[in-house]
C-alpha angles and dihedrals in degrees: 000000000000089000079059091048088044097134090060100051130085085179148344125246134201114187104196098327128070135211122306120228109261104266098014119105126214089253090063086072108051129092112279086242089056100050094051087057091054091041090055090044085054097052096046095042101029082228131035117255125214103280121238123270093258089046093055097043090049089058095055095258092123120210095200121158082011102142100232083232095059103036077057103054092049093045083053093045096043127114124221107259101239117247088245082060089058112028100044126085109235122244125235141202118224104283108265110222090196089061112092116223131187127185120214110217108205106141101024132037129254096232088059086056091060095043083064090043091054090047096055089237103170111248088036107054088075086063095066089065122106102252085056112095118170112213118201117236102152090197096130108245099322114055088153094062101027095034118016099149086057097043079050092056095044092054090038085065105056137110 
């Protein structure tokens, strides 16, 4: 998407995710337990709505540093993600090498990502080109919400 928009973008950021394949959803790469729950989710709540602490803890998105007050007023002020969000596979424009991209590594570190770079895992490989920095920001999943003043210099300090 960002490779379609590339007139309007200095850089790309990923902050603690990377790129999806073009035509595979999130979903595809969860566990088939998993998806069943979400697929159940989906079919009681026609979308599916921002999980509890505990949920998301349980599934490795770590909510570390996350003040309970404010984990709770964005829980309260979030919308359901809608099943076409989650189901479908997203849709890429050719990768730009003049665009310059950065993961932020926050729950994950980037010497794992390499690992997968090095490996040829699908979704990874991209990041060993040039354009592709990692950037360190051990928060656990949220940095905008347990470290903002980090995730700010860490944006601050790019390109």
């Amino acid at each position: 998407m960002a490779e379609r928009a590339r007139g309007r973008l200095a850089h790309l950021v990923f902050v603690d995710t990377g790129p999806l394949p073009d035509g595979v959803a999130q979903m595809d790469l969860t566990p088939p337990d998993a998806q069943a729950a979400t697929r159940a989710t989906l079919a009681e709540h026609g979308a599916l709505p921002m999980p509890a602490r505990a949920e998301l803890d349980a599934a490795g998105s770590s909510t570390a540093g996350i003040p309970d007050v404010v984990f709770d007023d964005v829980r309260a002020r979030s919308v359901a993600e809608p099943p076409g969000v989650v189901l479908t596979g997203a849709r890429r424009g050719t990768p730009d090498p003049s665009l310059p991209k950065t993961v932020v590594a926050c729950s994950f570190a980037p010497e794992d990502v390499r690992e997968l770079i090095d490996a040829g895992v699908p979704g990874f490989a991209e990041m060993g080109r040039p354009e592709w920095t990692l950037v360190a920001l051990p928060t656990g999943h949220w940095p905008m919400l347990s470290e903002p003043s980090g995730l700010a210099g860490v944006l601050g300090g790019l390109g």
